[in-house]
C-alpha positions, 0 to 999 in steps of 0.5 A: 432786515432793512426795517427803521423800527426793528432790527435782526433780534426782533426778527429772530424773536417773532420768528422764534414765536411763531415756532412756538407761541408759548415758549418762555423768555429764558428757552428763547434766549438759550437758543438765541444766544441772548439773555431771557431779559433781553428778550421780555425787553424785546418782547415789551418793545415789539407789543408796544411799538410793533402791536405784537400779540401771540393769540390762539385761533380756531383753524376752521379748516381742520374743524371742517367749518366754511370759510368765506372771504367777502368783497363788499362794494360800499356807498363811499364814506361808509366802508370804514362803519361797515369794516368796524361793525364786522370787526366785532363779530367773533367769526371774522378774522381779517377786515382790511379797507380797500378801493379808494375806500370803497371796498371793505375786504373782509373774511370770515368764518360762520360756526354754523349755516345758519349764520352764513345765511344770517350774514350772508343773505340777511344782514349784508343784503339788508344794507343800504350802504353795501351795493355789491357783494362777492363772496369766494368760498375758500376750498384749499389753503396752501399758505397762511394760519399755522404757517407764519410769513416771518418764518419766510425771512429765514431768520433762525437756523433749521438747529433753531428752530428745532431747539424751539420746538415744543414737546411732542404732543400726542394726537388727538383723533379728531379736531374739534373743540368741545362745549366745556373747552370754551372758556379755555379757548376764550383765554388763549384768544385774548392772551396766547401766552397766559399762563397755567395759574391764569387758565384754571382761574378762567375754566375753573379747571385743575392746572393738570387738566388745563395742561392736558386739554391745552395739549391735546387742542394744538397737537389735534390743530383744532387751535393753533397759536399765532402771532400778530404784528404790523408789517410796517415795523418790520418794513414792510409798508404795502399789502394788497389783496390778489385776485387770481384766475388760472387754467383749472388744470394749473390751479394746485401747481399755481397755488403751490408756488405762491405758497413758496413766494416770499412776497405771499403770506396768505393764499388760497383755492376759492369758488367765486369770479376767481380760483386763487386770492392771495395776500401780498407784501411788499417794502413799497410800490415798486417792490409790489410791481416788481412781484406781479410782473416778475415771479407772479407773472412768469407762473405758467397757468395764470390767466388774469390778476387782479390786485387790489392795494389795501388802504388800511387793516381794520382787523386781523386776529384780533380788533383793537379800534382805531382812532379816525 
């Protein structure tokens, strides 16, 4: 890995949490082949430098809930207000400013139809300085939630990552998160990796019945835990937003390879002006042009792209405001 800010280890480290986010530091460095101090050493350096933070999420396809990604044309020097006032909301999960700073990209997933129609037919149209909205349904996810992009560097062995998986858990029948499960998912939000003692402070629950619930929730996928960091420690420095429309008959076979590009780390089916968005990654611009005219462009099937470079990440699963 070519990165000025991280090297191998912390590579092998991320993708090692992205197997499991709540593995400990001595479990990650038996199978590492490195001392459980090194690691927390790593572990410190990546959240402090890297903005590394291990997070549970809702996955709102396994809860049956409508995702929308959201294209917001905005008045210029009012974008980034718009970005960070839906950044607050609890139902989006990745904002990012696009078009010269025009262009607010942002996804969401509302808990119910009424608040799909209170932001979608009431408070974006309600604003003066957003003067065009489109919004694509997402239909099929290929690549992206509880599949991380790190894994794609092939950092740890197929052995490895076998050693890091967790414990078999039984599956629950169906996902879903219940009314007393709040406070519990509230905590794994902020903290994907606190522990036992600090959950049953949060729900006032027994730590075997935290353990239990906790356990059934990942094994049912109604939450899975992620990992987030800046691409740009890792090398990373381009990101753009892919705007794909294919022959419909080509749909699946196109999103399926996309999920297996290394350039991809999100992608999608989606109702809407187009049938795929896709995140791409990229070291710089040329890496970016080589992607679009080199694998994306030979996919038989796709008809039009659109690539729209994001200028700045505003949110990703969590939000921390920026300095302007």
């Amino acid at each position: 890995m070519a990165s000025g800010t991280f090297d191998t280890l912390d590579l092998r480290i991320l993708s090692a949490l992205e197997v499991d986010g709540r593995a400990s530091f001595s479990r990650i460095g038996a199978v590492l082949g490195v001392s459980d101090q090194t690691v927390a050493r790593r572990f410190r350096r990546l959240c402090a430098e890297g903005g590394l933070r291990v997070v549970a999420v809702r996955d709102p396809e396994r809860l049956g809930q409508d995702q929308w990604m959201l294209r917001l044309r905005c008045v210029p020097d009012t974008a980034l207000t718009i970005a960070e006032a839906l950044a607050k909301r609890p139902d989006t999960n990745w904002i990012a400013l696009a078009s010269g700073g025009t262009e607010v990209i942002c996804g969401t997933w509302p808990r119910s139809p009424g608040d799909r129609d209170d932001l979608l037919l009431g408070k974006l149209p309600r604003t003066p300085s957003v003067v065009e909205i489109r919004a694509h349904q997402l239909l099929h996810r290929f690549f992206g939630g509880p599949d991380g992009w790190v894994r794609k560097f092939r950092a740890l062995t197929d052995a490895e990552i076998d050693a890091l998986r967790p414990e078999e858990r039984p599956d629950s029948a169906q996902a879903r998160i219940d009314p007393e499960d709040e406070p519990l998912v509230a905590a794994l939000e902020r903290d994907g990796r606190a522990g036992l003692h600090e959950l049953q402070r949060a729900t006032g629950r027994s730590e075997s019945a935290v353990k239990r619930r906790l356990s059934a929730l990942l094994a049912s996928g109604a939450v899975y835990l992620d990992v987030e960091y800046q691409p740009e420690a890792l090398g990373h420095r381009v990101g753009a937003a892919l705007w794909i429309t294919t022959a419909p008959s080509a749909l699946h076979s196109v999103g399926r390879a996309l999920a297996g590009h290394a350039e991809i780390a999100y992608v999608a089916a989606t109702a809407g002006p187009s049938n795929i968005m896709a995140t791409a990654v990229a070291r710089n611009t040329a890496g970016l042009y080589a992607y679009l005219s080199g694998p994306l462009g030979a996919l038989p099937g796709v008809r039009h792209v659109e690539a729209t470079p994001y200028l700045r990440r505003v949110k990703q699963l969590t939000y921390q405001r920026q300095p302007r």
